[in-house]
Structures are given as C-alpha cells and as structure tokens.
N, C-alpha and C positions, 0 to 999 in steps of 0.2 A: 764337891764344892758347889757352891749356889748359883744358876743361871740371873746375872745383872740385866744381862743384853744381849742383845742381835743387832750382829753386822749382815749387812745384805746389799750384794751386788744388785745395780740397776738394770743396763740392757739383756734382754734374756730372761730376767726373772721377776722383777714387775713391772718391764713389758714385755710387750707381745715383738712379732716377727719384725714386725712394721717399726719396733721402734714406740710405738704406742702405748700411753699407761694403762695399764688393766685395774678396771674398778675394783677388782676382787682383793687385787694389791693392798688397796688403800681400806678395804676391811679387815685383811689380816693385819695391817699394822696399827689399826684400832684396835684389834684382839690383843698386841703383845702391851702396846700403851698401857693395856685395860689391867693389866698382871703386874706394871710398876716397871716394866722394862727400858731400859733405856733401846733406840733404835736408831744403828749408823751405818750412813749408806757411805759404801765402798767402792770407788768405780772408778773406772778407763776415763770417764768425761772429765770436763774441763771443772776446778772448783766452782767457777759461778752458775752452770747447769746443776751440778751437784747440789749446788748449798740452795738455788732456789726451789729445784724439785721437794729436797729433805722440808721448806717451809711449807713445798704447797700440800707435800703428803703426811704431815704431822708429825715427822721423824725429828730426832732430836739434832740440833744445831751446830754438832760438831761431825763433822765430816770429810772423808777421806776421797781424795779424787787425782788423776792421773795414775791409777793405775799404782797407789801407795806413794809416790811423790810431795804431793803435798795435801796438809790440813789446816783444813778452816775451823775456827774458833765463833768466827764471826765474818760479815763480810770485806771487812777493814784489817781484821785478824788473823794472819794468813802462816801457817807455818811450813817453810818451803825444805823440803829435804833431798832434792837431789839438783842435780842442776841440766841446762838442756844442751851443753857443747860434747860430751862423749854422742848423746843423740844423733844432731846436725852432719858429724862427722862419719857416722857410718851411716846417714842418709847418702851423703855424697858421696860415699867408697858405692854402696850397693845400685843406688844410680849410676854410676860410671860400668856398672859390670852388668846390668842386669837393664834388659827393654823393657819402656812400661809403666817404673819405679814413678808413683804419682802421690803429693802431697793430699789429703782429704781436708779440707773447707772447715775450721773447727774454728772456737773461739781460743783466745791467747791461752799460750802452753808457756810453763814454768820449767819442765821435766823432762817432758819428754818431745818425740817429735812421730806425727799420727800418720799413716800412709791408708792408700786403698787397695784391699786386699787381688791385685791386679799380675803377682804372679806367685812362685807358690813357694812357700815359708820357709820350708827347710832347704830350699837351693839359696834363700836370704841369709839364714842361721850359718849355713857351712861357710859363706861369704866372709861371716861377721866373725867365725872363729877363725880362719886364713888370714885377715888382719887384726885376727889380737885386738878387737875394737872395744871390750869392756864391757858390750850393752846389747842387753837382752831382746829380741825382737820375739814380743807378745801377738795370738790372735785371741782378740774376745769376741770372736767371730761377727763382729761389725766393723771393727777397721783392725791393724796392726799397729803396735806401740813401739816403736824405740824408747826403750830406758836404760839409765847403767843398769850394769846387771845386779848392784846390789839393794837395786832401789826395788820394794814389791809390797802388794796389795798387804801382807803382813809387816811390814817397816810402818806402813803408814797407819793401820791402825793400831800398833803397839803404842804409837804416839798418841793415837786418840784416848786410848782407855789410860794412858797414864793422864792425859787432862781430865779423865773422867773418875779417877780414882779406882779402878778396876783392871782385874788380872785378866790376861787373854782368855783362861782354866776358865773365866768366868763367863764368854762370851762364847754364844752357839752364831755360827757362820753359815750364811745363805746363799749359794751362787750357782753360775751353770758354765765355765769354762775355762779352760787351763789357767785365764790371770786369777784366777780365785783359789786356785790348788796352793795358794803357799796359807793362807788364812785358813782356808781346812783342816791344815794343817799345824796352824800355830794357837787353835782356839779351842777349848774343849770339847765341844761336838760340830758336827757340820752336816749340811743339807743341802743336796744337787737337786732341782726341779727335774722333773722327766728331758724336759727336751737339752739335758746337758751333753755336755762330749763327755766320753768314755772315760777319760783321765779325771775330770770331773769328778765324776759319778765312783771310779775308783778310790778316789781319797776322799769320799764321806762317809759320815756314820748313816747316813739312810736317804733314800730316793723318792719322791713324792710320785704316787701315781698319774699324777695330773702336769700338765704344763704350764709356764710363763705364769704370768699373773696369780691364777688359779692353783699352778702347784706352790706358790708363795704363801697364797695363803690359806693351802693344804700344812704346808711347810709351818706353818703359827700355828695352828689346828694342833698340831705334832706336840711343840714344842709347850705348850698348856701343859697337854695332857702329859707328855713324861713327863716334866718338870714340876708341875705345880697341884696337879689331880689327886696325887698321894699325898700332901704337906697339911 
C-alpha cells in the first residue's frame, strides 16, 4: 500500500530535551512536503499549541492533540472526542491517595486532565485500577495524561485520516514514547528517534540513529528512501 503521510509526535521528536524546536525538524518535514506527503502532528499538547506549531512548521492543518482526544480541522473546527470528567475524577481519587499529586500550568484541556511528573506512575496506575476509574494515566515523558482509557493517540488520528481521505496502512508514524505506541501500531510503518523509551522503540518498524529533531529528520531521510527511491 502507498505511503500518503506521516503522523509525527511533537515533544521528543522535533524537539529537543528543552522542549525546543529543532531546525532539523522543520527540514525533514520540507523533505516529506517535498514527496507530496501529507504531514500530521500527533500530540499530548493542547489543540491550539498543536494547530499553531503544525502552521509555523508547514505541517498540514488537520491535527491531532491531547494525546488522541481531540482534532482540529481548523481553528474554529474543532472535533472533540473524548470528554474530561472520567479525567478530573481520578485526579481526585489519586490526590487524595497519593502526596505531591500537582496540576501542570497548560492551556484549556477538552480530554484530558495534565499532571507533573512528581511521583511515580505505576503506584498512580495501580491506584486507577483499585478504583475502576476508566482512565488511562500516560507518561510522554514531559508531563502525565489523564484520559479515558479508550481515548489514544490512534482514535484521534483514525479521525484525522478519515478527514483526510486516507487509510491508517497508508500512514508511517513518528514518535518517541509510550503515548505513541498505540499509532505504531495502528499505522503501517513506524519510527522511534533514538532517544525513545524502550516500549517505544519496541513497537516500531525501525530506530533512527540520531535524536530528537535530527533523528526526525533522519526519520524522513528514511522514509524517501524506502518508500519512494525505487518508484
């Protein structure tokens, strides 16, 4: 089946540690542009960080944000798919159980509900399944997600490519951390930057030697060449 496009997580893979765009980034996504790709960014952040990055880095306009939650169309165009009261609710069970538990400073959430990575995941997880709470608690190793748990980085781009007119088979997947393992998975090829988690790097079809930014767009480099070199 024919590569249409690349989905590609933000933090971690183009940027850097810091949080910071890597120019190299915004080469390789002129390289995939340049092959008639469509290019949608996939991510933990808030739609209106999402949909302004995707304008400032030449990505295309429809885009996936909170972690598969919701898709923008536009920035008026908003399509919201999960909701944020399973969230809020096992905020407040895992607060009440747990020292510490701290809201992180983000712009307005639709989905989910964002914490700072302040104690440690899986005593949060065990918490969340002792109360039967629904909702998945994500690290993209910059903050932790509360979401339903059937709400995920592949729900929300399934929505995307069908506004796009394209099959997931059609779409190679770019990311570096566990919320990116279900689109690794639901997209015909995938691609971890070096500096991914383990699970990451488990569930893709291949690892770029390089990191962040640069292994992005090592990661486009890639995706030429297999895809388009022999056609």
């Amino acid at each position: 089946m024919p590569i249409k496009a690349v989905a590609c997580d933000i933090d971690g893979t183009i940027t850097d540690q810091n949080s910071m765009l890597c120019p190299e980034a915004i080469n390789g996504i002129k390289m995939l542009k340049a092959m008639g790709l469509k290019v949608i960014f996939v991510s933990g952040r808030s739609i209106w960080e999402a949909y302004t990055l995707a304008d400032f880095c030449g990505a295309d306009k429809v885009v996936v944000a909170e972690n598969g939650g919701v898709v923008a169309k536009s920035p008026v165009d908003i399509v919201i798919l999960g909701d944020q009261e399973p969230p809020l609710k096992a905020y407040n069970v895992l607060a009440s159980k747990i020292d510490n538990v701290r809201l992180r400073r983000s712009f307005p959430r639709f989905t989910d509900v964002v914490l700072l990575r302040t104690f440690p995941k899986e005593v949060g997880r065990e918490i969340i399944r002792e109360h039967d709470l629904n909702v998945a608690l994500y690290d993209s190793k910059v903050s932790y997600h509360l979401t339903r748990s059937d709400i995920n980085k592949s729900v929300g781009l399934r929505k995307a490519a069908q506004i796009l007119g394209i099959d997931l088979k059609e779409i190679v997947s770019i990311g570096d951390s566990e919320t990116d393992v279900p689109m690794f998975k639901a997209c015909g090829y995938s691609i971890s930057v070096a500096n991914s988690e383990s699970d990451a790097k488990a569930n893709s079809s291949y690892t770029t030697l390089s990191r962040y930014g640069r292994g992005f767009e090592e990661a486009a480099a890639h995706v030429v060449d297999k895809f388009f070199k022999l056609q």
